[in-house]
PQR file of N, CA, C, O and H, with PARSE charges and radii, in Angstrom:
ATOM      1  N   UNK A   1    -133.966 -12.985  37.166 -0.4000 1.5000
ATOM      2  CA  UNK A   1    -132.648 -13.541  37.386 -0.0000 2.0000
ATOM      3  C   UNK A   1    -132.252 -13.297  38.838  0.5500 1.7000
ATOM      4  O   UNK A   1    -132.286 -12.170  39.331 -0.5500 1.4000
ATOM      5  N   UNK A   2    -131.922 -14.254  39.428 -0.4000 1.5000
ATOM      6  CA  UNK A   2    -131.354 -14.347  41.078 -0.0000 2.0000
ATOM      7  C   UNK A   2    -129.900 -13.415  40.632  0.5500 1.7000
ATOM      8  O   UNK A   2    -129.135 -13.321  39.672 -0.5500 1.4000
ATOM      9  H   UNK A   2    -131.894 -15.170  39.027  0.4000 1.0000
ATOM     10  N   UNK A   3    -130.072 -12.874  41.876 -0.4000 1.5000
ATOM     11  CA  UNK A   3    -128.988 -12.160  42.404 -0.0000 2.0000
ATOM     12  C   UNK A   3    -127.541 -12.965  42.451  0.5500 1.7000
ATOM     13  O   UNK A   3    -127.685 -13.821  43.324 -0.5500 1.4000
ATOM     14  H   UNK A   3    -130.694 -12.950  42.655  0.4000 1.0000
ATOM     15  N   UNK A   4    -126.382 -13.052  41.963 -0.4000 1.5000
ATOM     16  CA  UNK A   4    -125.301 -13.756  41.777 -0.0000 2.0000
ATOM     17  C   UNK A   4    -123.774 -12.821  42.909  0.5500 1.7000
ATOM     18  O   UNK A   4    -123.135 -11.777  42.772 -0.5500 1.4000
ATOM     19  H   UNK A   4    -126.265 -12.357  41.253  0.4000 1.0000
ATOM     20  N   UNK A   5    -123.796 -14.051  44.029 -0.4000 1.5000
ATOM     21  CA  UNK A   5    -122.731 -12.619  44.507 -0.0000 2.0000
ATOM     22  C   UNK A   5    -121.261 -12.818  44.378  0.5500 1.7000
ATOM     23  O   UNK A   5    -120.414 -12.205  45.028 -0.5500 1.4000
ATOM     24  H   UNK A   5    -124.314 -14.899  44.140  0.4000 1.0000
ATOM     25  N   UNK A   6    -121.074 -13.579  43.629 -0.4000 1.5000
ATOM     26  CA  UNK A   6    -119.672 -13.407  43.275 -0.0000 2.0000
ATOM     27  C   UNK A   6    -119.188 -12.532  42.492  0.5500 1.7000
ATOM     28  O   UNK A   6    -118.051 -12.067  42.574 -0.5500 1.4000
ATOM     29  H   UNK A   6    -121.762 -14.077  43.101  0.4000 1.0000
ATOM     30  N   UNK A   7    -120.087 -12.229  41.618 -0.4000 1.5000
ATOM     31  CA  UNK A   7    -120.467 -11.012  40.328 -0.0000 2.0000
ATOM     32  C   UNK A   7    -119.900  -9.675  41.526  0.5500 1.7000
ATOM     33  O   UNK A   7    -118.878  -9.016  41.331 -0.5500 1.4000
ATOM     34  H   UNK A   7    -121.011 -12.607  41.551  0.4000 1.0000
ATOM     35  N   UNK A   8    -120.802  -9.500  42.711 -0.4000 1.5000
ATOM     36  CA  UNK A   8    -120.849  -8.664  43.610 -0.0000 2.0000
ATOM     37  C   UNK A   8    -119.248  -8.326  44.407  0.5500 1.7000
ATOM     38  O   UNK A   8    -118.650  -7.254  44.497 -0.5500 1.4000
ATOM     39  H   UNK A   8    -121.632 -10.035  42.870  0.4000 1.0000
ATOM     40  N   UNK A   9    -118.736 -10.188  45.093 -0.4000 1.5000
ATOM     41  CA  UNK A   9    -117.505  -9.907  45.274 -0.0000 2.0000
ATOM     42  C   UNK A   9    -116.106  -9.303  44.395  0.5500 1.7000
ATOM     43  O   UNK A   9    -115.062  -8.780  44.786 -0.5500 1.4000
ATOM     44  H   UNK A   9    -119.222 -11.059  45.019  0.4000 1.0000
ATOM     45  N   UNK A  10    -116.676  -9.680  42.911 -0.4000 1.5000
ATOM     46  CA  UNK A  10    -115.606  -9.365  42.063 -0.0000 2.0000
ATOM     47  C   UNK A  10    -115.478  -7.961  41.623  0.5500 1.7000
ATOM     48  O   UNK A  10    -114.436  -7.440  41.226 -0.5500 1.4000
ATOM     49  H   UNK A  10    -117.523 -10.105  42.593  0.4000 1.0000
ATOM     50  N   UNK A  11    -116.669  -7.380  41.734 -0.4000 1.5000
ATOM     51  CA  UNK A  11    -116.412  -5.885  41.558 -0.0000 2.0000
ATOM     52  C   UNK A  11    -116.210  -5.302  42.674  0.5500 1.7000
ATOM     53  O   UNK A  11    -115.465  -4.331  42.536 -0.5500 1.4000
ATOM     54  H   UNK A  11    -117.516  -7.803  42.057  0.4000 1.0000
ATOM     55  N   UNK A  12    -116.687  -5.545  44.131 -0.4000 1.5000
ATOM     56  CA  UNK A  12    -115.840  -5.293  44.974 -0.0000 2.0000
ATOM     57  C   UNK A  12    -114.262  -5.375  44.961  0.5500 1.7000
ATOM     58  O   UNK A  12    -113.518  -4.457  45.306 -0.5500 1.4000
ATOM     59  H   UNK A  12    -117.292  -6.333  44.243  0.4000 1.0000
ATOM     60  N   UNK A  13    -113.942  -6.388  44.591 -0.4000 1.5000
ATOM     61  CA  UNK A  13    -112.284  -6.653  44.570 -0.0000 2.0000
ATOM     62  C   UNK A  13    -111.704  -5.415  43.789  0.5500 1.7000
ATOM     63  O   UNK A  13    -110.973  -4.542  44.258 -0.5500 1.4000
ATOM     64  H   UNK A  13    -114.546  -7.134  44.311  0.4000 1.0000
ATOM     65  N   UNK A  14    -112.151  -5.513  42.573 -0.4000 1.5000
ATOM     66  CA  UNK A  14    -112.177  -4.459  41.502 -0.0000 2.0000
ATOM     67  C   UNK A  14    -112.103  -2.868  42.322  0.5500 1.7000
ATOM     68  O   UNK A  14    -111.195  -2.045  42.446 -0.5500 1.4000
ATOM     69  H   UNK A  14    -112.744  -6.222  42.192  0.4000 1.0000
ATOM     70  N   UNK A  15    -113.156  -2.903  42.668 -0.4000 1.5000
ATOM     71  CA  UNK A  15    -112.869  -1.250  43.318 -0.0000 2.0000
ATOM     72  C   UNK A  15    -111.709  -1.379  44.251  0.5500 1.7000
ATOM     73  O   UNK A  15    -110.737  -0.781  43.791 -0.5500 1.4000
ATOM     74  H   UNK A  15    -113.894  -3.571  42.567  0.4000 1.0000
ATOM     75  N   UNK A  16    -111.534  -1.798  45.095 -0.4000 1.5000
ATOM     76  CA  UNK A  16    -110.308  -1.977  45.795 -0.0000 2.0000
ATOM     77  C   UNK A  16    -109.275  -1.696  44.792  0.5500 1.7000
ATOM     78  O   UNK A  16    -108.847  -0.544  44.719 -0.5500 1.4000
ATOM     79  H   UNK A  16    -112.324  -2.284  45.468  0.4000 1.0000
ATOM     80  N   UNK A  17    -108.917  -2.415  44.174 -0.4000 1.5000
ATOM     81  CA  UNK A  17    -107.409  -2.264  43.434 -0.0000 2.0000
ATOM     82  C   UNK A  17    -107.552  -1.381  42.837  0.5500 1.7000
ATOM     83  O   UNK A  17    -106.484  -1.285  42.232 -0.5500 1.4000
ATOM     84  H   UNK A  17    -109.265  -3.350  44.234  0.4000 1.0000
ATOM     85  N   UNK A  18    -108.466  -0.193  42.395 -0.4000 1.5000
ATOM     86  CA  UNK A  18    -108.814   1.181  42.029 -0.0000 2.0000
ATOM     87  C   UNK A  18    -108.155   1.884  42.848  0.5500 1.7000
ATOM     88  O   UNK A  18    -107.559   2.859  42.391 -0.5500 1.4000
ATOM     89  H   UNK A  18    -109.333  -0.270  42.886  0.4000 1.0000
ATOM     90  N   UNK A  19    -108.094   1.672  43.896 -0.4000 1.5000
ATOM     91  CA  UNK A  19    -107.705   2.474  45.412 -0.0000 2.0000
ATOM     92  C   UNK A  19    -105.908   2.454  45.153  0.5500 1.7000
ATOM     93  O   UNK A  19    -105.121   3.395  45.050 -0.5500 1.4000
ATOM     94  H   UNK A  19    -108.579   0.880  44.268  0.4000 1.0000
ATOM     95  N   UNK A  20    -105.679   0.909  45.103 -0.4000 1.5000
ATOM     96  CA  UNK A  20    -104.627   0.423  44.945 -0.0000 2.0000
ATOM     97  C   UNK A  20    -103.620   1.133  44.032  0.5500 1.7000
ATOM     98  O   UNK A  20    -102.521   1.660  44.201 -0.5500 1.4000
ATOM     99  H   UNK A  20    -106.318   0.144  45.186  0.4000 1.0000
ATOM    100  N   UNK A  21    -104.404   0.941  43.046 -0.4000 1.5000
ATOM    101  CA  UNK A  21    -104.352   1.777  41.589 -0.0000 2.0000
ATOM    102  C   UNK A  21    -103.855   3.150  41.716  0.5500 1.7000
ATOM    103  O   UNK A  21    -102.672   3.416  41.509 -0.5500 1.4000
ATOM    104  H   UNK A  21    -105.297   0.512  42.908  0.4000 1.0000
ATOM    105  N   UNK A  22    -104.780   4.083  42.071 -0.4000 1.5000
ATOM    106  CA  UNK A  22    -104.013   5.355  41.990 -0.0000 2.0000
ATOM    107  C   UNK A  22    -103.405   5.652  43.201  0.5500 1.7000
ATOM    108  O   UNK A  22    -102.796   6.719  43.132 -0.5500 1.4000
ATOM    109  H   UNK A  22    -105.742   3.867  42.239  0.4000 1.0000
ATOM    110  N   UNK A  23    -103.343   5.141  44.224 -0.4000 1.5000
ATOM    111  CA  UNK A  23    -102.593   5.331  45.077 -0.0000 2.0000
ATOM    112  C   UNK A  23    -101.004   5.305  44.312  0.5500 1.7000
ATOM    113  O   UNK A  23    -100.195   6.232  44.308 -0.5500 1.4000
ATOM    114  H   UNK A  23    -103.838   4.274  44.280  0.4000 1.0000
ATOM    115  N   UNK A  24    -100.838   3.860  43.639 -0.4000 1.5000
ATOM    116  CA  UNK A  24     -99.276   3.658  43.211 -0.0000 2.0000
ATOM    117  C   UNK A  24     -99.314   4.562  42.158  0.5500 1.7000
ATOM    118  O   UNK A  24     -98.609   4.035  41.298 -0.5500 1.4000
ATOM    119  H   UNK A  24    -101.495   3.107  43.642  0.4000 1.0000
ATOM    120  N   UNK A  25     -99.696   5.536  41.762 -0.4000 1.5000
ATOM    121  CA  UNK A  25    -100.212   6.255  40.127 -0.0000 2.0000
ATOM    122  C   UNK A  25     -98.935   7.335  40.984  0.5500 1.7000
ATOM    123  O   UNK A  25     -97.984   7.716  40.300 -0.5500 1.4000
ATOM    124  H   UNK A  25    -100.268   5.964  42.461  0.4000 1.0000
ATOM    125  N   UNK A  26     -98.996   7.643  42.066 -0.4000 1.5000
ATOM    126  CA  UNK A  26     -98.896   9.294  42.922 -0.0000 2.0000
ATOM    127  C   UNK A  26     -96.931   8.653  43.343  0.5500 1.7000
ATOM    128  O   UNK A  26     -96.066   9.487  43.609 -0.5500 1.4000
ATOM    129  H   UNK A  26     -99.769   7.333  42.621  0.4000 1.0000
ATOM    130  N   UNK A  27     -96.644   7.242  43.308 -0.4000 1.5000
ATOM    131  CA  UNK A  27     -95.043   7.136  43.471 -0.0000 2.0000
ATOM    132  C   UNK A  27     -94.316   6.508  42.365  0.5500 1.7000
ATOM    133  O   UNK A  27     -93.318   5.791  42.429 -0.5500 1.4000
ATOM    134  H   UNK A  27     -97.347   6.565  43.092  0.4000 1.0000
ATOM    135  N   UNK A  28     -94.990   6.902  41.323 -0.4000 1.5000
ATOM    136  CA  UNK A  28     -94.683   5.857  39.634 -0.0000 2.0000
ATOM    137  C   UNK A  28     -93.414   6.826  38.635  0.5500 1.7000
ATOM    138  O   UNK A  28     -93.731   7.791  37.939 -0.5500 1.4000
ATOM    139  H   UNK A  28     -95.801   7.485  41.271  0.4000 1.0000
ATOM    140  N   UNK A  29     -92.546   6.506  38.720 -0.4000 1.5000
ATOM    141  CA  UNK A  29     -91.400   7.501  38.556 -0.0000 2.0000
ATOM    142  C   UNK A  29     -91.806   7.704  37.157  0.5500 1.7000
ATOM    143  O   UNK A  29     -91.063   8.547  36.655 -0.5500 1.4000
ATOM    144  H   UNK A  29     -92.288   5.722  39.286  0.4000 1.0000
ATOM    145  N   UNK A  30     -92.626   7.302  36.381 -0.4000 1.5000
ATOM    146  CA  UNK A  30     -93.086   8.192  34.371 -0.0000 2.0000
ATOM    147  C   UNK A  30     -94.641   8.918  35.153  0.5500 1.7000
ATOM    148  O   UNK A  30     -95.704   8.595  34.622 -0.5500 1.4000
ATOM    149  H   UNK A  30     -93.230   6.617  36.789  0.4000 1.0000
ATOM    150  N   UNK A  31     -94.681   9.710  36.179 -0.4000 1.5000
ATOM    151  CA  UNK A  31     -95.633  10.136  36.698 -0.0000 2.0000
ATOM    152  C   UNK A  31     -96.139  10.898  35.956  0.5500 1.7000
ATOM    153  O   UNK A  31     -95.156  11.542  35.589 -0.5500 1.4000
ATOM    154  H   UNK A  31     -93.818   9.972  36.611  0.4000 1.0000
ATOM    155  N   UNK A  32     -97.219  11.429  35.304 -0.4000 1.5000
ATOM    156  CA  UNK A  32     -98.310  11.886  34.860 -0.0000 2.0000
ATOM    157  C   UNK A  32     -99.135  12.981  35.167  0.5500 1.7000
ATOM    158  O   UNK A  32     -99.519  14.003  34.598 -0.5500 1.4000
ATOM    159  H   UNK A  32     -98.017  10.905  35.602  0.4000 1.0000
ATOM    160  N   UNK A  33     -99.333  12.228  36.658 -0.4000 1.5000
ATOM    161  CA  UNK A  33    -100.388  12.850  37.527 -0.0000 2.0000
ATOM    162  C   UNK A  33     -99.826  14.259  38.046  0.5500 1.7000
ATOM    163  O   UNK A  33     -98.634  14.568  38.019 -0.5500 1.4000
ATOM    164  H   UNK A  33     -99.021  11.398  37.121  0.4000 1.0000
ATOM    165  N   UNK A  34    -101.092  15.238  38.625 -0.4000 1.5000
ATOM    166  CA  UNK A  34    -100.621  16.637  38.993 -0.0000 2.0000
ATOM    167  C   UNK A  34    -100.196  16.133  40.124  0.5500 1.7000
ATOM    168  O   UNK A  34     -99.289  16.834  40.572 -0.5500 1.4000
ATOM    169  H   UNK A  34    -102.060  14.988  38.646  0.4000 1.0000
ATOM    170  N   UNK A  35    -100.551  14.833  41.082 -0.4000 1.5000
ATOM    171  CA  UNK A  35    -100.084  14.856  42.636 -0.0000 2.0000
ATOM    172  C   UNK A  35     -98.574  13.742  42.582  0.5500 1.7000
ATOM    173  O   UNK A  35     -98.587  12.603  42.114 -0.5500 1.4000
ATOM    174  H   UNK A  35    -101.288  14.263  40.718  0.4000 1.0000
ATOM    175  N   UNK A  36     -97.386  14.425  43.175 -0.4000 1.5000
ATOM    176  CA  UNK A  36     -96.276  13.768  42.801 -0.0000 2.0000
ATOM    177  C   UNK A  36     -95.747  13.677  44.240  0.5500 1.7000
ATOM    178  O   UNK A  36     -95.905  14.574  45.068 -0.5500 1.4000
ATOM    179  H   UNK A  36     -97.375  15.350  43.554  0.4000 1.0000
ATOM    180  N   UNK A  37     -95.294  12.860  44.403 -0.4000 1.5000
ATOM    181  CA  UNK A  37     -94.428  12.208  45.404 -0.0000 2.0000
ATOM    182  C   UNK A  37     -92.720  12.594  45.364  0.5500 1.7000
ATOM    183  O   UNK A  37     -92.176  12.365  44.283 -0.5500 1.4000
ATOM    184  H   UNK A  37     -95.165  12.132  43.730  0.4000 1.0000
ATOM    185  N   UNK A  38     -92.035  13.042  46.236 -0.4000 1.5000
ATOM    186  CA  UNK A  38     -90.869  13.165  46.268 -0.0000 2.0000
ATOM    187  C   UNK A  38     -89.870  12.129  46.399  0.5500 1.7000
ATOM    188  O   UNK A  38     -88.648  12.270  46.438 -0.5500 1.4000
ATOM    189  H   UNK A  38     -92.477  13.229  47.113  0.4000 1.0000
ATOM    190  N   UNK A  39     -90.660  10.901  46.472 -0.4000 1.5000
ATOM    191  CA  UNK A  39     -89.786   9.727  46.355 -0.0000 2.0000
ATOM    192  C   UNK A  39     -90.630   8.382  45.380  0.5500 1.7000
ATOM    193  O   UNK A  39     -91.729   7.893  45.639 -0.5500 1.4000
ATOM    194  H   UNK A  39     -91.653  10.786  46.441  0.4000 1.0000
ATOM    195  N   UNK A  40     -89.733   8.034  44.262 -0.4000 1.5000
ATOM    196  CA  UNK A  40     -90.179   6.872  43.501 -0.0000 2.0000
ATOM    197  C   UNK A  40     -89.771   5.731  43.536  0.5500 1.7000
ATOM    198  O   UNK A  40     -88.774   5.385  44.170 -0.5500 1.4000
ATOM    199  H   UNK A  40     -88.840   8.431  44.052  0.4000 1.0000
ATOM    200  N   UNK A  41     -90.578   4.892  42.771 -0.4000 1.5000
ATOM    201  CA  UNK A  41     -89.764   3.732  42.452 -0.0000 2.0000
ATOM    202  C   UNK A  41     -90.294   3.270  41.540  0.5500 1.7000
ATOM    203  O   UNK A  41     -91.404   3.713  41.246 -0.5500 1.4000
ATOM    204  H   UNK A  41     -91.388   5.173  42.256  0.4000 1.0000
ATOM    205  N   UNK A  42     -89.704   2.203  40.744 -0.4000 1.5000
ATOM    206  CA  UNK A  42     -90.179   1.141  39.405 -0.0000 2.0000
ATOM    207  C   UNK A  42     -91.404   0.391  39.366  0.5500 1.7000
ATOM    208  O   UNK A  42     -92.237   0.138  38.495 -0.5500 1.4000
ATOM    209  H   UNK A  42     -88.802   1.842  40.982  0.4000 1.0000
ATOM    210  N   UNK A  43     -91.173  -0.034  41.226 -0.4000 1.5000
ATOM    211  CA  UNK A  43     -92.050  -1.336  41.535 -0.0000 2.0000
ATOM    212  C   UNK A  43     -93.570  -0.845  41.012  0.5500 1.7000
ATOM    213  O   UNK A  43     -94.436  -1.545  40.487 -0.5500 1.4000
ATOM    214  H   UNK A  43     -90.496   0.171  41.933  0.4000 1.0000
ATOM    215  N   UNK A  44     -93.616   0.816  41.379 -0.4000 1.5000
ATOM    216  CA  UNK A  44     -95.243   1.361  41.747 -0.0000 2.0000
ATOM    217  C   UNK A  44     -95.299   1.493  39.941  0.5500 1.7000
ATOM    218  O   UNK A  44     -96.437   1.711  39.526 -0.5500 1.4000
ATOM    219  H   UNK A  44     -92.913   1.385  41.806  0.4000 1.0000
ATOM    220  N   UNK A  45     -94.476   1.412  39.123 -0.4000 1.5000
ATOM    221  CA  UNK A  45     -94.919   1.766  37.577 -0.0000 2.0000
ATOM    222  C   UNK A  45     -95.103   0.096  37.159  0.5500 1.7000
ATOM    223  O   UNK A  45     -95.515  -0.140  36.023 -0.5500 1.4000
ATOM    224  H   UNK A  45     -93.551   1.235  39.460  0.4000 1.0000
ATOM    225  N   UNK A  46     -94.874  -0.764  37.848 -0.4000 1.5000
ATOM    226  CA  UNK A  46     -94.875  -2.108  37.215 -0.0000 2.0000
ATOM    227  C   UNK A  46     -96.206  -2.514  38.159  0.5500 1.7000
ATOM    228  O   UNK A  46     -96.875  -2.802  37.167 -0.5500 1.4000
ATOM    229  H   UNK A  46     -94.539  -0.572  38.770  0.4000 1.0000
ATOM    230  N   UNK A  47     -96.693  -2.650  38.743 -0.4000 1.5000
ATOM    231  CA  UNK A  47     -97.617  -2.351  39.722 -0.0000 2.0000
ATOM    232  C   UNK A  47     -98.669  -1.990  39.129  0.5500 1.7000
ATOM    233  O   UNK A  47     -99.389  -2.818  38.570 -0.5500 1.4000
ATOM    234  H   UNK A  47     -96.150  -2.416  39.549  0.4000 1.0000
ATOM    235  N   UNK A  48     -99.027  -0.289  39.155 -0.4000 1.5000
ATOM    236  CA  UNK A  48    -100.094   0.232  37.994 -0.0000 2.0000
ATOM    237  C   UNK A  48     -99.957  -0.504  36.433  0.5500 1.7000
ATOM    238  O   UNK A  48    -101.025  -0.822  35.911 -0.5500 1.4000
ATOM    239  H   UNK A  48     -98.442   0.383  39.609  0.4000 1.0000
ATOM    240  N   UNK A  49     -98.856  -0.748  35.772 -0.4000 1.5000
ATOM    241  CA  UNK A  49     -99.734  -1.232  34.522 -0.0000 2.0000
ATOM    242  C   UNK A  49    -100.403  -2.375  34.932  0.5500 1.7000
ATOM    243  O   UNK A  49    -101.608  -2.361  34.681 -0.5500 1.4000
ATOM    244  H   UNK A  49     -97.988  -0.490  36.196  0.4000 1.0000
ATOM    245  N   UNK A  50     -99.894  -3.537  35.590 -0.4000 1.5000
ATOM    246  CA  UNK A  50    -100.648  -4.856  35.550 -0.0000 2.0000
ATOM    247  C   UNK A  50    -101.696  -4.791  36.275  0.5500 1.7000
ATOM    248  O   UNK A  50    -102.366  -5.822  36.340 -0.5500 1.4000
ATOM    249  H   UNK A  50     -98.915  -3.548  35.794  0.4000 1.0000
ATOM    250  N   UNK A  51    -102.146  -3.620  37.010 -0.4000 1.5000
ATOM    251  CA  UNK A  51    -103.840  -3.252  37.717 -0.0000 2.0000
ATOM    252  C   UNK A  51    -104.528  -3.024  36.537  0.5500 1.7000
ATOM    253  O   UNK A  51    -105.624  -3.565  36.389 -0.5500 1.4000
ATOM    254  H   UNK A  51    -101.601  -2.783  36.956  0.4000 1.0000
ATOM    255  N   UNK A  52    -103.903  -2.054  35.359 -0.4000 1.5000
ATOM    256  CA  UNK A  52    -104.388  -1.279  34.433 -0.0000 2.0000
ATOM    257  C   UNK A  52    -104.846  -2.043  33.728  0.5500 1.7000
ATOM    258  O   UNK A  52    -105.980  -1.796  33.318 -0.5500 1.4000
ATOM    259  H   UNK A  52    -103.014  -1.614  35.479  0.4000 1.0000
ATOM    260  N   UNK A  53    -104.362  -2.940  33.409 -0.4000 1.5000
ATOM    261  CA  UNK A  53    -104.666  -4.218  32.192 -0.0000 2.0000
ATOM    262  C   UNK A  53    -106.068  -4.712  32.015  0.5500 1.7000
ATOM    263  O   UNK A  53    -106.921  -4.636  31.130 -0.5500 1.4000
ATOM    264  H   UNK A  53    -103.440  -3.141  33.742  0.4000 1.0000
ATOM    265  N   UNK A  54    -105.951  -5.361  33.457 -0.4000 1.5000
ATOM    266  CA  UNK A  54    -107.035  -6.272  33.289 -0.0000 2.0000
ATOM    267  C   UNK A  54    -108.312  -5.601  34.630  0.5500 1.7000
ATOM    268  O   UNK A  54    -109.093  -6.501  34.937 -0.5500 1.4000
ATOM    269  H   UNK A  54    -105.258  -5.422  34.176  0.4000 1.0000
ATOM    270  N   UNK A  55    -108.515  -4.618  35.186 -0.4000 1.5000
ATOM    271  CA  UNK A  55    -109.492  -3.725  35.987 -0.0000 2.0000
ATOM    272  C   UNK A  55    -110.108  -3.695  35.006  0.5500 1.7000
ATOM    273  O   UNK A  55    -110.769  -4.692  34.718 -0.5500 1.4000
ATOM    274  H   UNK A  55    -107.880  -3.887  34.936  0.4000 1.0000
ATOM    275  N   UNK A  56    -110.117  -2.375  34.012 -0.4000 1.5000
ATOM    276  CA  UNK A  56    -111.216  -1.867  33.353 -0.0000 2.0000
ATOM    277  C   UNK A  56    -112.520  -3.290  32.361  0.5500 1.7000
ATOM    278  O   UNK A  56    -113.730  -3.459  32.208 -0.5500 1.4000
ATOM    279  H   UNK A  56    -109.580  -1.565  34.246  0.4000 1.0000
ATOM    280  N   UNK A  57    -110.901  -4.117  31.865 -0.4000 1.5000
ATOM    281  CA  UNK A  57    -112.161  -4.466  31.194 -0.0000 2.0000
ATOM    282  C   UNK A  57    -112.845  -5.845  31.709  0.5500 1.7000
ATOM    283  O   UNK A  57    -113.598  -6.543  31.030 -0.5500 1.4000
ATOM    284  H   UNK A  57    -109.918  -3.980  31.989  0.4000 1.0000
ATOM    285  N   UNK A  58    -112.374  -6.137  33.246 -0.4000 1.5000
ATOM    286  CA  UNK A  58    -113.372  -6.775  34.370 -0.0000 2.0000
ATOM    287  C   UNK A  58    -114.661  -5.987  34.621  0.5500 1.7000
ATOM    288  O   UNK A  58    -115.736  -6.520  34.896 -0.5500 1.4000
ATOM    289  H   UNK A  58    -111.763  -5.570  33.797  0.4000 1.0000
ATOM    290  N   UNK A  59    -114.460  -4.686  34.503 -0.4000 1.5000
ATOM    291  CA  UNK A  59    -115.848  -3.991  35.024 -0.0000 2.0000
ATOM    292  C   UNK A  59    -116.636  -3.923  33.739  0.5500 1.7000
ATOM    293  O   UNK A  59    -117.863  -4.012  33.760 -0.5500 1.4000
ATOM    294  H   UNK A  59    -113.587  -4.252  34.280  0.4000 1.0000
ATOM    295  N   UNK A  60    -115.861  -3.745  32.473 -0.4000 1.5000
ATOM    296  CA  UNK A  60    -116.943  -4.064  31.069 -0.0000 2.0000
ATOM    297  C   UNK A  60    -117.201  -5.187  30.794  0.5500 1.7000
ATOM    298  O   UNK A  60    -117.821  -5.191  29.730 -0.5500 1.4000
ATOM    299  H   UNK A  60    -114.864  -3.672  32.456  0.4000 1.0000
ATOM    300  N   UNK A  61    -117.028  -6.386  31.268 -0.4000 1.5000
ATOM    301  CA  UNK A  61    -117.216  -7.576  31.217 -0.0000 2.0000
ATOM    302  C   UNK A  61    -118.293  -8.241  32.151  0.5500 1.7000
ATOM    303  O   UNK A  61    -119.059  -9.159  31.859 -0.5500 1.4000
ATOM    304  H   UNK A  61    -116.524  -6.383  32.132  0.4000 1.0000
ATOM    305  N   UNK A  62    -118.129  -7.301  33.802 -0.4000 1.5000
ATOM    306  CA  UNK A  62    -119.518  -7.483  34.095 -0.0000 2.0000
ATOM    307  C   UNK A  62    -120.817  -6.878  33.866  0.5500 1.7000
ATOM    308  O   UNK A  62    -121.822  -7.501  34.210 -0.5500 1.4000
ATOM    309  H   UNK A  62    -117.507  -6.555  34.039  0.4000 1.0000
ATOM    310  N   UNK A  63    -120.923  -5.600  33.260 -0.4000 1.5000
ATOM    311  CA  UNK A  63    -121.261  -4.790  32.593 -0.0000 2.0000
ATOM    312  C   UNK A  63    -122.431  -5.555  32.029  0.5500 1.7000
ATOM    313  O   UNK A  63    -123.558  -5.775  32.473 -0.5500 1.4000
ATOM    314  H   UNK A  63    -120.107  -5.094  32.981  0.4000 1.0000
ATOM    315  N   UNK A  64    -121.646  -5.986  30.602 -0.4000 1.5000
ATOM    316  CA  UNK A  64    -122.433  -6.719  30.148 -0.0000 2.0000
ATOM    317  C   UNK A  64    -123.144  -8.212  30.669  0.5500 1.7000
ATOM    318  O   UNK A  64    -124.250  -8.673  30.387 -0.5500 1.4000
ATOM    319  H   UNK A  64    -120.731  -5.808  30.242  0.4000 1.0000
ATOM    320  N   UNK A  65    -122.111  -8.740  31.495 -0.4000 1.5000
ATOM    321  CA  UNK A  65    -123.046  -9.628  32.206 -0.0000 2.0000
ATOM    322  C   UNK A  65    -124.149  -9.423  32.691  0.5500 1.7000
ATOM    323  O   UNK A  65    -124.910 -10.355  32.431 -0.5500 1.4000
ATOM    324  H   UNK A  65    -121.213  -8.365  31.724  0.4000 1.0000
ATOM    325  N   UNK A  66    -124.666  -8.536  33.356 -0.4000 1.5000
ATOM    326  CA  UNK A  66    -125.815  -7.832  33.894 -0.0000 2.0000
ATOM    327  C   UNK A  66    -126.364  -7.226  33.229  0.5500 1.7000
ATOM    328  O   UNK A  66    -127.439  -6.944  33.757 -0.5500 1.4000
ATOM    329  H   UNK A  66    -124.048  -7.778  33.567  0.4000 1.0000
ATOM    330  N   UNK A  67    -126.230  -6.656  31.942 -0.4000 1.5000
ATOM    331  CA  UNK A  67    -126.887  -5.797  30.592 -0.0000 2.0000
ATOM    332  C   UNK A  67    -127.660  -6.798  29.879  0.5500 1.7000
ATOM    333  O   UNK A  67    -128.403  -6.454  28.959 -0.5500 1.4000
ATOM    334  H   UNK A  67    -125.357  -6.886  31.514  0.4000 1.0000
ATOM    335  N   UNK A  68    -127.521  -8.231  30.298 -0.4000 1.5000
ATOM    336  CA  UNK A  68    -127.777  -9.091  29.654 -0.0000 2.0000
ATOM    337  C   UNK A  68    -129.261  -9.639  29.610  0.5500 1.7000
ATOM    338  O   UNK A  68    -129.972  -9.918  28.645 -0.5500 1.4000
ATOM    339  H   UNK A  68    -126.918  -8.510  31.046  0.4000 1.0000
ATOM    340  N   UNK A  69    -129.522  -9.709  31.143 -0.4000 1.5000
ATOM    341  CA  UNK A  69    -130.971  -9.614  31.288 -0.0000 2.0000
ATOM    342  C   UNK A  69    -131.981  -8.538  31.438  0.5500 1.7000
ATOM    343  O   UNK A  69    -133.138  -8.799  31.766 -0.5500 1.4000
ATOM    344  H   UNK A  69    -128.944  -9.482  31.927  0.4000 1.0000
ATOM    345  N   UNK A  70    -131.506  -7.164  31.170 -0.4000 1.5000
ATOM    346  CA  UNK A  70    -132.063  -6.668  30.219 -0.0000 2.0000
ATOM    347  C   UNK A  70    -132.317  -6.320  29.218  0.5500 1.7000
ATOM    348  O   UNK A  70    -133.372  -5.804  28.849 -0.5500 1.4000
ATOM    349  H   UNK A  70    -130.566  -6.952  30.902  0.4000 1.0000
ATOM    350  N   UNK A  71    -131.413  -6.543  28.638 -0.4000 1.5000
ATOM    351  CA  UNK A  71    -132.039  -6.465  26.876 -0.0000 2.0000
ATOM    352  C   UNK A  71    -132.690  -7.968  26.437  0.5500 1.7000
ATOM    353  O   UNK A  71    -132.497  -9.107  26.862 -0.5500 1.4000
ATOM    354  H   UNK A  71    -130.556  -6.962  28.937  0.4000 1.0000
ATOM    355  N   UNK A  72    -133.579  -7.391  25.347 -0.4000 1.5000
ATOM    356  CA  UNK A  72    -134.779  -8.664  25.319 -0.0000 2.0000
ATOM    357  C   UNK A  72    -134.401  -9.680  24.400  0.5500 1.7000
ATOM    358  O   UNK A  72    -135.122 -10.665  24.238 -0.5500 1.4000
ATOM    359  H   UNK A  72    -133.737  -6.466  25.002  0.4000 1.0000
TER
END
């Protein structure tokens, strides 16, 4: 199977908004995380969920795209 690089650009994109991702995780006023910011806002909690949504299961989706030609 040829090498496909959009497959390539899209998980690139993907890691990026990872970055994106917990960066806004650290000013998300229902913060979680041990690293907290002394100043919040809404935007960074509305922000992280709609990264949250649809990231992970872009990367299990290519996953299996590529799992594909190996299994027989």
């Amino acid at each position: 199977m040829s090498r496909i690089h959009y497959i390539d650009a899209m998980r690139g994109v993907m890691m990026a908004l990872g970055i994106v991702l917990h960066s806004a995780n650290v000013f998300c006023v229902n913060n979680t995380w041990e690293v907290h910011a002394p100043t919040t806002h809404w935007v960074f909690d509305v922000l992280s969920k709609c990264i949250h949504l649809f990231r992970m299961p872009v990367f299990f989706i290519t996953a299996v795209f590529c799992a594909d030609d190996i299994v027989p």
